[in-house]
C-alpha positions as CSV (number, residue, x, y, z in Angstrom):
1,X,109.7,77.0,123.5
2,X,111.2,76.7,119.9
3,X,111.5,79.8,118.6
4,X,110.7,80.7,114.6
5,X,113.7,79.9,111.9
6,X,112.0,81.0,108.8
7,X,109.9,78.9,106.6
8,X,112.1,76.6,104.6
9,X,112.3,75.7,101.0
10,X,111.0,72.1,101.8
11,X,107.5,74.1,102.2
12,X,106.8,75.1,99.0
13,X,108.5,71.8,97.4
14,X,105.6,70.1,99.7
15,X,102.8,72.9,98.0
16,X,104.8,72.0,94.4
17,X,104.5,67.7,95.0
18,X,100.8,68.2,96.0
19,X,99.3,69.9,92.9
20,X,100.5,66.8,90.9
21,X,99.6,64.3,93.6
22,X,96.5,65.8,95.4
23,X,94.7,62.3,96.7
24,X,94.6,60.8,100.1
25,X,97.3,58.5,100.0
26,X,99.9,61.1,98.9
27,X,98.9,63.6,101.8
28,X,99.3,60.8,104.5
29,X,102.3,59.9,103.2
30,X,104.0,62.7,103.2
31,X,102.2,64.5,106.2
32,X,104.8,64.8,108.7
33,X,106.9,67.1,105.9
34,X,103.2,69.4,105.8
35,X,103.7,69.4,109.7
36,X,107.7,70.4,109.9
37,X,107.7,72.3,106.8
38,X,104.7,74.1,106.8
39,X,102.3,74.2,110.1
40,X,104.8,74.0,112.9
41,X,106.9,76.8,110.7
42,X,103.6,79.1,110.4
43,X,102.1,78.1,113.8
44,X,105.3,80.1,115.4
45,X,105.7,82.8,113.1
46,X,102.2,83.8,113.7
47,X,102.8,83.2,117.7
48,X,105.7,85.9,117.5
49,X,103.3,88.2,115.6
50,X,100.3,88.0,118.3
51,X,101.5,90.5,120.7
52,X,101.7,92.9,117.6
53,X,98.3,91.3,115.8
54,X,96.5,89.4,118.4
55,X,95.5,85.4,117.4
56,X,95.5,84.4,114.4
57,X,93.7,81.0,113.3
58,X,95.5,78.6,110.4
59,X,92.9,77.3,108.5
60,X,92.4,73.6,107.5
61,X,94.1,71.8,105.0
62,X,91.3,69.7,103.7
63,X,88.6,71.9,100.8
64,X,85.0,71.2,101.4
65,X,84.2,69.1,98.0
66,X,80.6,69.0,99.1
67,X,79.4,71.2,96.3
68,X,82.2,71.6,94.1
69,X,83.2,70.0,90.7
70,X,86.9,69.9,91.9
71,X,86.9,66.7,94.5
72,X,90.5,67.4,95.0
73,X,90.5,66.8,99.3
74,X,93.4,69.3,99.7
75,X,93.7,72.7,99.1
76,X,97.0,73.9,97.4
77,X,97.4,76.8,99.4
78,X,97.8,77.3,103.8
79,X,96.4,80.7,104.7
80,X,95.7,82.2,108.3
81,X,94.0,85.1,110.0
82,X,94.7,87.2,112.8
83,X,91.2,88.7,112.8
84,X,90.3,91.6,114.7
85,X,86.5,91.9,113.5
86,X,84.2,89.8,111.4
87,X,86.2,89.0,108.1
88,X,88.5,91.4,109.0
89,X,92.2,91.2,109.4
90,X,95.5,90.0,108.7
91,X,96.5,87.2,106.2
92,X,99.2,85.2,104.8
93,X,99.7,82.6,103.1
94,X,102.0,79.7,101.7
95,X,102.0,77.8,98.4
96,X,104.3,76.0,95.8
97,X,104.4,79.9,94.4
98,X,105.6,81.6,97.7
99,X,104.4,84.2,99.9
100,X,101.2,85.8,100.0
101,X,100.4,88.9,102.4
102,X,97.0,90.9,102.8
103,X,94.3,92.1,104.9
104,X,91.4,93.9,104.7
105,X,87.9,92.2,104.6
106,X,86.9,89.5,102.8
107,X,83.4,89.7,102.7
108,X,81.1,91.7,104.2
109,X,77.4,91.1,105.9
110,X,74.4,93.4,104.5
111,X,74.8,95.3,107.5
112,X,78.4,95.6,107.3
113,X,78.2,96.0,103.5
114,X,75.3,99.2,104.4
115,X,77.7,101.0,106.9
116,X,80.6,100.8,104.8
117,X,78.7,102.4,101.7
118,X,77.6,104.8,104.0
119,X,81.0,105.5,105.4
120,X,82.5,105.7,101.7
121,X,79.8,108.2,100.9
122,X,80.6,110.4,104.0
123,X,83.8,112.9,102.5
124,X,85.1,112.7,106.0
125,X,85.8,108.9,106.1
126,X,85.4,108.6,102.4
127,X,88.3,110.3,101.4
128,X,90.5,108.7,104.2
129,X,89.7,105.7,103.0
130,X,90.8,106.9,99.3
131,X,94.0,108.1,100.8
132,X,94.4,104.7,102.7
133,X,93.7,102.9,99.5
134,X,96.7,104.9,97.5
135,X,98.8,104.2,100.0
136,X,98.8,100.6,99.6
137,X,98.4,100.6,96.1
138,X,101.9,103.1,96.1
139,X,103.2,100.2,98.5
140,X,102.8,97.5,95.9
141,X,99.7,96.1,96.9
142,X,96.9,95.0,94.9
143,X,93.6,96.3,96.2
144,X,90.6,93.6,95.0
145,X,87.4,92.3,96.5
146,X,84.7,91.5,95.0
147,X,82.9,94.3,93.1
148,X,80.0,95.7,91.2
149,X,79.8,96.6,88.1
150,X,78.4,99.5,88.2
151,X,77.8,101.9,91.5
152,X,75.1,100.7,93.7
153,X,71.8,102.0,93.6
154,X,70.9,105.0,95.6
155,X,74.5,106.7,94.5
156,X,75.6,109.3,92.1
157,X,77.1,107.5,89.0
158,X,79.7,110.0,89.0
159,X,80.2,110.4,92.8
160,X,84.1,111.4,93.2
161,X,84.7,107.4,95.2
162,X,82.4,105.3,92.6
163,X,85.4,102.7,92.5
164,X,85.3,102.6,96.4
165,X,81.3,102.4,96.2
166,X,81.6,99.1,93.7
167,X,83.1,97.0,96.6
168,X,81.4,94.5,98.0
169,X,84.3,93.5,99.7
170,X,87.7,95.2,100.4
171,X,91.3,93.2,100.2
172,X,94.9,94.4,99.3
173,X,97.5,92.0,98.7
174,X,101.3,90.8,97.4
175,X,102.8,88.0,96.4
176,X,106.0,88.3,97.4
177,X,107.4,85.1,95.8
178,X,110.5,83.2,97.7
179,X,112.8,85.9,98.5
180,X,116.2,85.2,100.5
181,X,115.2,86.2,104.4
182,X,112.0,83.9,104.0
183,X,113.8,80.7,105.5
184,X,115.7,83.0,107.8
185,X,114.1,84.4,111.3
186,X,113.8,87.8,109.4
187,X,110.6,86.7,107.6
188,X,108.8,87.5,110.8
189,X,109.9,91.0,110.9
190,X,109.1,91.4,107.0
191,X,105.7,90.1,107.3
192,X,104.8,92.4,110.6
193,X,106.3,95.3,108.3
194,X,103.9,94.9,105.4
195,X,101.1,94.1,107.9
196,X,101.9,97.8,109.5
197,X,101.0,98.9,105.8
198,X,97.9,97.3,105.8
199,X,97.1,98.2,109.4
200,X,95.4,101.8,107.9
201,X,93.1,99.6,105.2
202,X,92.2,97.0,108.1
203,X,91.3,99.9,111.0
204,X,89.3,102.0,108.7
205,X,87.3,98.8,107.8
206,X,87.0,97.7,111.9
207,X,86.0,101.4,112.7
208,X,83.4,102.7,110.0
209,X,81.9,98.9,109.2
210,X,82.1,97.0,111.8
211,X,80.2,93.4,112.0
Protein backbone atom coordinates (compact mmCIF):
# COMPACT_ATOMS: atom_id res chain seq x y z
CA UNK A 1 0.00 0.00 0.00
CA UNK A 2 1.36 3.54 -0.92
CA UNK A 3 1.83 5.28 2.00
CA UNK A 4 0.95 9.27 2.41
CA UNK A 5 3.86 11.97 1.00
CA UNK A 6 2.14 15.13 1.74
CA UNK A 7 -0.17 16.95 -0.42
CA UNK A 8 1.85 18.63 -3.20
CA UNK A 9 1.82 22.06 -4.57
CA UNK A 10 0.27 20.77 -7.95
CA UNK A 11 -2.99 20.62 -5.65
CA UNK A 12 -3.78 23.89 -5.00
CA UNK A 13 -2.31 25.08 -8.62
CA UNK A 14 -5.22 22.52 -9.79
CA UNK A 15 -7.90 24.49 -7.10
CA UNK A 16 -6.05 27.95 -8.65
CA UNK A 17 -6.62 26.81 -12.75
CA UNK A 18 -10.26 25.75 -11.89
CA UNK A 19 -11.77 29.08 -10.52
CA UNK A 20 -10.86 30.61 -13.90
CA UNK A 21 -11.80 27.59 -15.90
CA UNK A 22 -14.74 25.98 -13.99
CA UNK A 23 -16.78 24.16 -17.17
CA UNK A 24 -16.81 20.55 -18.13
CA UNK A 25 -14.29 20.44 -20.65
CA UNK A 26 -11.56 21.91 -18.36
CA UNK A 27 -12.35 19.39 -15.48
CA UNK A 28 -12.09 16.35 -17.87
CA UNK A 29 -9.18 17.48 -19.20
CA UNK A 30 -7.28 17.95 -16.55
CA UNK A 31 -8.85 15.25 -14.18
CA UNK A 32 -6.18 12.81 -13.75
CA UNK A 33 -4.02 15.91 -11.99
CA UNK A 34 -7.48 16.32 -9.45
CA UNK A 35 -6.91 12.45 -8.94
CA UNK A 36 -2.86 12.43 -8.28
CA UNK A 37 -2.78 15.82 -6.86
CA UNK A 38 -5.73 16.03 -4.84
CA UNK A 39 -7.93 12.69 -4.13
CA UNK A 40 -5.45 9.99 -4.08
CA UNK A 41 -3.23 12.60 -1.72
CA UNK A 42 -6.38 13.14 0.69
CA UNK A 43 -7.77 9.54 0.25
CA UNK A 44 -4.41 8.33 2.24
CA UNK A 45 -3.91 10.97 4.55
CA UNK A 46 -7.29 10.49 5.88
CA UNK A 47 -6.62 6.46 5.79
CA UNK A 48 -3.60 7.03 8.23
CA UNK A 49 -5.86 9.20 10.45
CA UNK A 50 -8.82 6.51 10.81
CA UNK A 51 -7.37 4.51 13.56
CA UNK A 52 -7.07 7.90 15.50
CA UNK A 53 -10.61 9.32 13.90
CA UNK A 54 -12.50 6.44 12.45
CA UNK A 55 -13.73 6.86 8.45
CA UNK A 56 -13.89 9.73 7.04
CA UNK A 57 -15.99 10.29 3.74
CA UNK A 58 -14.45 12.91 0.74
CA UNK A 59 -17.19 14.50 -0.60
CA UNK A 60 -17.95 15.04 -4.30
CA UNK A 61 -16.45 17.27 -6.54
CA UNK A 62 -19.41 18.20 -8.66
CA UNK A 63 -22.03 21.35 -6.65
CA UNK A 64 -25.66 20.54 -6.96
CA UNK A 65 -26.70 23.67 -9.50
CA UNK A 66 -30.30 22.49 -9.21
CA UNK A 67 -31.38 25.51 -7.32
CA UNK A 68 -28.61 27.79 -7.44
CA UNK A 69 -27.81 30.93 -9.50
CA UNK A 70 -24.13 29.87 -9.72
CA UNK A 71 -24.31 26.86 -12.50
CA UNK A 72 -20.65 26.51 -12.05
CA UNK A 73 -20.59 22.10 -12.06
CA UNK A 74 -17.47 22.10 -9.70
CA UNK A 75 -16.94 23.22 -6.48
CA UNK A 76 -13.64 25.10 -5.76
CA UNK A 77 -13.03 23.54 -2.68
CA UNK A 78 -12.39 19.24 -1.59
CA UNK A 79 -13.59 18.80 2.04
CA UNK A 80 -14.04 15.46 4.08
CA UNK A 81 -15.55 14.20 7.25
CA UNK A 82 -14.60 11.69 9.71
CA UNK A 83 -17.93 11.81 11.37
CA UNK A 84 -18.64 10.32 14.63
CA UNK A 85 -22.42 11.52 14.98
CA UNK A 86 -24.96 13.29 12.78
CA UNK A 87 -23.05 16.48 11.43
CA UNK A 88 -20.60 15.96 13.71
CA UNK A 89 -16.88 15.60 13.36
CA UNK A 90 -13.74 16.20 11.77
CA UNK A 91 -12.96 18.27 8.60
CA UNK A 92 -10.49 19.44 6.26
CA UNK A 93 -10.17 20.76 3.39
CA UNK A 94 -8.17 21.78 0.20
CA UNK A 95 -8.35 24.77 -2.11
CA UNK A 96 -6.28 27.16 -4.47
CA UNK A 97 -5.91 29.08 -0.75
CA UNK A 98 -4.54 26.08 1.24
CA UNK A 99 -5.43 24.24 4.25
CA UNK A 100 -8.57 24.31 6.05
CA UNK A 101 -9.12 22.29 9.52
CA UNK A 102 -12.34 22.13 11.76
CA UNK A 103 -14.86 20.19 13.47
CA UNK A 104 -17.69 20.60 15.41
CA UNK A 105 -21.28 20.38 14.01
CA UNK A 106 -22.45 21.77 11.13
CA UNK A 107 -26.00 21.87 11.54
CA UNK A 108 -28.09 20.58 13.91
CA UNK A 109 -31.74 18.80 13.84
CA UNK A 110 -34.64 20.37 16.12
CA UNK A 111 -34.01 17.73 18.40
CA UNK A 112 -30.46 18.05 18.38
CA UNK A 113 -30.75 21.81 18.28
CA UNK A 114 -33.31 21.35 21.75
CA UNK A 115 -30.73 19.16 23.70
CA UNK A 116 -27.93 21.28 22.99
CA UNK A 117 -29.86 24.52 24.27
CA UNK A 118 -30.65 22.54 27.11
CA UNK A 119 -27.17 21.32 27.76
CA UNK A 120 -25.82 25.04 27.32
CA UNK A 121 -28.36 26.17 29.86
CA UNK A 122 -27.27 23.35 32.35
CA UNK A 123 -23.98 25.26 34.40
CA UNK A 124 -22.63 21.79 34.60
CA UNK A 125 -22.20 21.16 30.85
CA UNK A 126 -22.67 24.84 30.03
CA UNK A 127 -19.73 26.06 31.35
CA UNK A 128 -17.50 23.14 30.05
CA UNK A 129 -18.63 23.84 26.93
CA UNK A 130 -17.52 27.70 27.55
CA UNK A 131 -14.17 26.51 28.74
CA UNK A 132 -14.02 24.13 25.56
CA UNK A 133 -14.86 27.04 23.40
CA UNK A 134 -11.82 29.33 24.89
CA UNK A 135 -9.66 26.82 24.41
CA UNK A 136 -9.95 26.72 20.79
CA UNK A 137 -10.46 30.18 20.38
CA UNK A 138 -6.75 30.54 22.56
CA UNK A 139 -5.59 27.81 19.95
CA UNK A 140 -6.24 30.04 16.94
CA UNK A 141 -9.48 28.79 15.93
CA UNK A 142 -12.33 30.51 14.73
CA UNK A 143 -15.49 29.39 16.47
CA UNK A 144 -18.75 30.11 13.88
CA UNK A 145 -21.95 28.38 12.97
CA UNK A 146 -24.80 29.75 12.21
CA UNK A 147 -26.43 31.93 14.80
CA UNK A 148 -29.30 33.96 16.16
CA UNK A 149 -29.55 37.20 16.67
CA UNK A 150 -30.73 37.43 19.64
CA UNK A 151 -31.01 34.54 22.44
CA UNK A 152 -33.70 32.17 21.79
CA UNK A 153 -36.91 32.30 23.24
CA UNK A 154 -37.60 30.74 26.59
CA UNK A 155 -33.95 32.15 27.89
CA UNK A 156 -32.72 34.89 30.00
CA UNK A 157 -31.40 37.80 27.74
CA UNK A 158 -28.65 38.18 29.98
CA UNK A 159 -28.06 34.44 30.83
CA UNK A 160 -24.06 34.23 31.61
CA UNK A 161 -23.65 31.80 27.95
CA UNK A 162 -26.20 33.95 25.68
CA UNK A 163 -23.41 33.76 22.87
CA UNK A 164 -23.35 29.93 23.29
CA UNK A 165 -27.41 30.03 23.40
CA UNK A 166 -27.37 32.01 19.70
CA UNK A 167 -25.91 28.90 18.00
CA UNK A 168 -27.76 27.11 15.81
CA UNK A 169 -24.91 25.32 14.83
CA UNK A 170 -21.35 24.97 16.32
CA UNK A 171 -17.88 24.91 14.13
CA UNK A 172 -14.30 26.03 14.95
CA UNK A 173 -11.91 26.36 12.26
CA UNK A 174 -8.22 27.56 10.67
CA UNK A 175 -6.88 28.25 7.66
CA UNK A 176 -3.68 27.31 7.82
CA UNK A 177 -2.51 28.48 4.32
CA UNK A 178 0.50 26.37 2.49
CA UNK A 179 3.01 25.98 5.08
CA UNK A 180 6.37 23.98 4.42
CA UNK A 181 5.56 20.25 6.03
CA UNK A 182 2.17 20.25 4.01
CA UNK A 183 3.80 18.36 0.91
CA UNK A 184 5.93 16.43 3.35
CA UNK A 185 4.57 13.18 5.34
CA UNK A 186 4.45 15.52 8.38
CA UNK A 187 1.05 17.05 7.35
CA UNK A 188 -0.54 13.95 8.66
CA UNK A 189 0.81 14.35 12.12
CA UNK A 190 -0.09 18.32 11.95
CA UNK A 191 -3.61 17.71 11.03
CA UNK A 192 -4.22 14.78 13.82
CA UNK A 193 -2.54 17.46 16.25
CA UNK A 194 -5.14 20.29 15.56
CA UNK A 195 -7.92 17.65 15.31
CA UNK A 196 -6.82 16.57 19.13
CA UNK A 197 -7.66 20.36 19.81
CA UNK A 198 -10.94 20.12 18.50
CA UNK A 199 -11.52 16.61 19.88
CA UNK A 200 -13.01 18.57 23.38
CA UNK A 201 -15.53 20.93 20.96
CA UNK A 202 -16.51 17.62 18.88
CA UNK A 203 -17.13 15.19 22.20
CA UNK A 204 -19.12 17.68 24.10
CA UNK A 205 -21.32 18.14 20.96
CA UNK A 206 -21.55 13.88 20.46
CA UNK A 207 -22.26 13.60 24.29
CA UNK A 208 -24.88 16.38 25.42
CA UNK A 209 -26.65 16.68 21.64
CA UNK A 210 -26.52 13.79 20.10
CA UNK A 211 -28.60 13.07 16.70
Amino acid sequence: MTHFAGIPDAAFRFYSDLEHNNNRAWWLEHKEIYDAAVKGPLTLLLTELEPQFGEAKIFRPNRDVRFSLDKSPYKTVQGAFASVAEATGFYVQLSADGLLIGGGCHTHTPDQLARFRSAVDAPSSGEVLRAIVQDAKAAGFAVEGERLKTVPRGFAKDHPRAELLKHKSLTAGINLGRPGWLSTPDAAGEVARRWEQLRPLVEWIGRFAPA
